[in-house]
Structure formats: structure tokens, C-alpha cells
N, C-alpha and C positions, 0 to 999 in steps of 0.2 A: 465446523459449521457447513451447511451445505447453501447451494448456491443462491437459494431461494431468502434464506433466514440473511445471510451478509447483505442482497440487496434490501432487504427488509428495512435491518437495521441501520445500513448505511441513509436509505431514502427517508429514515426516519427526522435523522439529524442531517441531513441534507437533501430536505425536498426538492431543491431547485436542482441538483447534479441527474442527469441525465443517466439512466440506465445502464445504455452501452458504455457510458466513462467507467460506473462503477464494476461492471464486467470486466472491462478489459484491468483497472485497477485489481480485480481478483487474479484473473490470469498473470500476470505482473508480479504478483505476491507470490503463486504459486512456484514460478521459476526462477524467482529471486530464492522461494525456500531451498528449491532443491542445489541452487548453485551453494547457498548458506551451507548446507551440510555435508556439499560437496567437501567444502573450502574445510570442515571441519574436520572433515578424513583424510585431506590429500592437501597438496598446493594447488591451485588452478591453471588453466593451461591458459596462453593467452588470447586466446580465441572466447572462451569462459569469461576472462574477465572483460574483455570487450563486450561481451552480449551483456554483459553485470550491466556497463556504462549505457548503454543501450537502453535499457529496463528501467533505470533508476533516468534517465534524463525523461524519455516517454511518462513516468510517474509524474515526475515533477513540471512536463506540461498538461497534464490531464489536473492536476491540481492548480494550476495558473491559470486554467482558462474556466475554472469551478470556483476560481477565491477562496481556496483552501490552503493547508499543508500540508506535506507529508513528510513523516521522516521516514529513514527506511534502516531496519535493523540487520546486523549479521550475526547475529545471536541466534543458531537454530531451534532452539528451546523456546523463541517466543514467535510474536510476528512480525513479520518483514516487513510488513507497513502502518505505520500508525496515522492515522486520519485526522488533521485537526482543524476546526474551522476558525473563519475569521469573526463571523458577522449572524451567528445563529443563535438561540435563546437555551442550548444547552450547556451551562456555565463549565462542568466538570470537564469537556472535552477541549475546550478554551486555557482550560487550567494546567493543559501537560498528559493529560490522562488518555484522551483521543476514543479511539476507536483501529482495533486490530484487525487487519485480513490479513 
């Protein structure tokens, strides 16, 4: 997806979430993936997994301060972040389902 269509989509199901959250939430995804398939070649060095811990806390306050979820996948074949809301009118994404960057 390019970066235009994820904000798209994301502001769709969450109009109230602010632009630059969900940009940087894109960025975030992006260096999570690469460390993902890092980790899927090699072991991580610990400087790597510190910047993981980094990324994934920075996530999970851009989602706290948005009254959302995130989870965040280490599966390189998928995506590294799944979006889920609390309090919006689209059921499926409430259901587990989300929304991937």
C-alpha cells in the first residue's frame, strides 16, 4: 500500500486519529518489518532488539492516546501492526480482524 491509500484507510475507521499518529504508526510498521525479517535470517544483535522495544512502546503510546489497539506481529509474511479500535462503528475491525500497516 502506498502511503497515501494507509492514511486513507486508516482515517476512514478512525477519523478522530490525527494524521501525523498515523504516519509515524506507518513508519513504526515499516522498521518493525524490516527488523521482522531480520530476526527471520539471523538472531538480533542487542542494539536491534532494543530499537524493537523502542518502536513497539512508541506504538502502543500513539494508540493510547488515540483509544485504540495495536498489536504488533513478528510474522514477516504479514503485518506488523494490526489496528484495532475501541469505540467506532466498524464491527469487523472490533472483532479481531483490525486493519494491517
Amino acid at each position: 500500500m502506498t502511503l497515501k491509500s494507509d492514511i486513507q484507510a486508516i482515517s476512514e475507521s478512525f477519523p478522530e486519529m490525527p494524521v501525523n499518529d498515523i504516519r509515524r504508526l506507518r513508519t513504526i510498521a515499516y522498521r518493525l518489518q524490516e527488523l521482522n525479517v531480520d530476526y527471520c535470517n539471523r538472531d538480533l544483535t542487542s542494539g536491534e532488539e532494543n530499537k524493537k522495544k523502542v518502536l513497539r512502546s512508541d506504538a502502543e503510546e500513539i494508540a493510547k492516546r488515540n483509544n485504540i489497539t495495536v498489536e504488533l506481529q513478528s510474522d514477516p509474511r504479514g503485518f506488523p501492526i494490526k489496528v484495532m479500535g475501541t469505540k467506532h462503528s466498524n464491527s469487523f475491525i472490533n472483532e479481531g480482524w483490525g486493519l494491517g500497516i
